[in-house]
N, C-alpha and C positions, 0 to 999 in steps of 0.2 A: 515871464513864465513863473507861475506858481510854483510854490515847494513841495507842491503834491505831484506834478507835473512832472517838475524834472523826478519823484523818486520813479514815478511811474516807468517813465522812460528807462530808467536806469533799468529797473524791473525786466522791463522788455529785453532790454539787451543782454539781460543776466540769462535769462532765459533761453534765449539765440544762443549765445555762449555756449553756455552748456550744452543745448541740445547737438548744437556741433561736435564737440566733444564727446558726446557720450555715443554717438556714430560715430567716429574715429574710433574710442576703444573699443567697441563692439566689434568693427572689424580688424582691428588688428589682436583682438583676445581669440574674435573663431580662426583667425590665420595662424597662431601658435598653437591653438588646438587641435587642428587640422593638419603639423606638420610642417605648415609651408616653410618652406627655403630659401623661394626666389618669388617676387611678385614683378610682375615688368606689363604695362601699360604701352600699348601700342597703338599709334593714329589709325583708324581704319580709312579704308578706301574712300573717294568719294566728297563729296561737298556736306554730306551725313554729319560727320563731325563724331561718328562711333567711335569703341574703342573696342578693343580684344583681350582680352585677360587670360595671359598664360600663367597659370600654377603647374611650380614643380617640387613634389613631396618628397620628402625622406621616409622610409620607412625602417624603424629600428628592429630588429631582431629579438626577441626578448628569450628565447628558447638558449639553447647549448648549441643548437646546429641552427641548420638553413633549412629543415624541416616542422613543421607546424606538431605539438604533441597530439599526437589521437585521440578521436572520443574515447571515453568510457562506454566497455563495451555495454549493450542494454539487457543480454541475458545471455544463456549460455546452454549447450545440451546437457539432462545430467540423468544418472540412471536411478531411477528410486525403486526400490523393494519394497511393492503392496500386495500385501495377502500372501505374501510366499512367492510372488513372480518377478524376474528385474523386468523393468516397463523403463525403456529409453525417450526422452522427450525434449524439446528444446522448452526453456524457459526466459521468460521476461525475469528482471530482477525482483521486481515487484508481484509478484504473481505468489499467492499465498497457496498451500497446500489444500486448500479446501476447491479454490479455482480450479486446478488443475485434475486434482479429483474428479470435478466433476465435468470439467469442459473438456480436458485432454484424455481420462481417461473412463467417463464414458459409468464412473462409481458415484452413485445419489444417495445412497444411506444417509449419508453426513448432508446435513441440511443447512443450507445459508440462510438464517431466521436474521441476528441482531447484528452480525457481520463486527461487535466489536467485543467479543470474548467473557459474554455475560450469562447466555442463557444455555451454551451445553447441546446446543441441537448438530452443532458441527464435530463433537466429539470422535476422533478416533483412537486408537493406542500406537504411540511411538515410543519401541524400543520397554516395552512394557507399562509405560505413563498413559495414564489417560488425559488426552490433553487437546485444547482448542485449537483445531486445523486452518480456521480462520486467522490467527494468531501467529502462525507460522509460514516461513516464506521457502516453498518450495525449494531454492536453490541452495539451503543449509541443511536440504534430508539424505544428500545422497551417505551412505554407508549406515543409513536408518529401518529401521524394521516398523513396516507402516501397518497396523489393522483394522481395517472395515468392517462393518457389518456383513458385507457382503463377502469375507472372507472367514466367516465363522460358522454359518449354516447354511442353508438352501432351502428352495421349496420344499423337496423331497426329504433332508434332509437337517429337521432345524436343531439349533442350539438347546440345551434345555434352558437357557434364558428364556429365548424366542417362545418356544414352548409356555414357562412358566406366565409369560405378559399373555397370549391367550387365556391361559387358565385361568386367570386373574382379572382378564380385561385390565389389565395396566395401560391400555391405552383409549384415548377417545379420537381426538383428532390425526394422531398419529406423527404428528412434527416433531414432538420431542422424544419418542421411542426408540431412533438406531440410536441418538446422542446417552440415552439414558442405559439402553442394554451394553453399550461399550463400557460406558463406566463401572457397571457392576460386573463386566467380564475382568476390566483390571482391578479391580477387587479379591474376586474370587480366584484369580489367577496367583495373588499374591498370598491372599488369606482364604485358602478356601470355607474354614468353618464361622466368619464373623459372627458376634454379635449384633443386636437389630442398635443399637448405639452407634455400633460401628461400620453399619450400614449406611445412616441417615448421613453419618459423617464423608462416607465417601463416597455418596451419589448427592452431598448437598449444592454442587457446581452445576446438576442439571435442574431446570426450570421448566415445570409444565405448568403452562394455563388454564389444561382442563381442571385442575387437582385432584389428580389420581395419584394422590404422593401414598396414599394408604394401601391403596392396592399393587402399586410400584414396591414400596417395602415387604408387600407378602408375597409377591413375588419372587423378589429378591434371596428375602429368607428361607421361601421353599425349596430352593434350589441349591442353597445352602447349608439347610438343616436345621435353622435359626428358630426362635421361636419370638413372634413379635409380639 
């Protein structure tokens, strides 16, 4: 036998080896993973030559009791104050103030345009703040003072915002208009007489694609007193 021969051979058997091996620890690594306890090998019936494998697990406790800890619950009822009404509703954890708005309670002023608190079409006033509803998660409003557009005028009866964005044509498409008129109501609510400076500054969080920011601002200031 050459000396290539026998390494060959050698080779071969290294490999058998091993492969033996690495099937034994493979089952004896998932049988400590698995718990096992007891492994016991039984003849089975018959000229077959089967076998039967009974596994018996331990299962450790890991908790303080013999009770499993509960989910986390997923949401919870909670009562929100919008436009001056308490409105009771169950809520998901996740479920933003802007969702609920408009799916649970039925209020579309506030518009879900960029859904990630950029463009001001979802704008309502909480607690006097003009702020992104999208932004905010329903289940941290309760004991909050919520306001909608639709909590500020009516057909019959509109805002002189509302008012002023006709007189003005402040709007074209109309998407950014409740988002825009809340913001200048917590403005006005806060400062009634601004300046157009201090106008621009605090309706610069809303975004119109028409750009009616001109006629937006003399709106604004008419309503105000302002002069732009």
């Amino acid at each position: 036998m050459s000396k290539d021969d026998d390494l060959n051979k050698k080779s071969k058997m290294n490999r058998r080896d091993f492969l033996k091996g690495a099937g034994l620890g493979a089952i004896a690594a998932g049988a400590a993973v698995a718990g096992v306890s007891e492994l016991m090998l039984a003849p089975g019936g018959g000229g077959g030559g089967t076998s039967t494998v009974t596994v018996t697990t331990t299962v450790t406790n890991t908790g303080t009791g013999t009770t499993p800890a509960a989910a986390p619950a997923l949401g919870k009822t909670v009562t929100l104050s919008v436009n001056g009404a308490a409105r009771t509703v169950y809520v998901q954890n996740n479920w933003t103030l802007l969702r609920v708005l408009r799916n649970q309670f039925g209020l579309f002023a506030a518009k879900e345009a960029c859904d990630r608190g950029e463009c001001g079409a979802c704008t309502v006033i909480v607690d006097g703040r003009n702020v992104y509803s999208c932004q905010l998660l329903a289940v941290e409003m309760e004991g909050k003072a919520i306001t909608t557009l639709e909590g500020i005028g009516s057909a019959t009866a509109l805002h002189p915002l509302q008012q002023a964005w006709i007189k003005y044509q402040a709007t074209e498409c109309g998407a950014c208009a409740p988002g825009q008129i809340m913001s200048a109501k917590a403005l006005l609510d806060k400062n009634p007489h601004p300046t157009a400076a201090q106008i621009r500054e605090a309706m610069a969080g809303n975004q119109c694609v028409c750009g009616q920011y001109l006629s937006i601002l003399q709106a604004v200031a008419d309503v105000a007193g302002a002069s732009v």
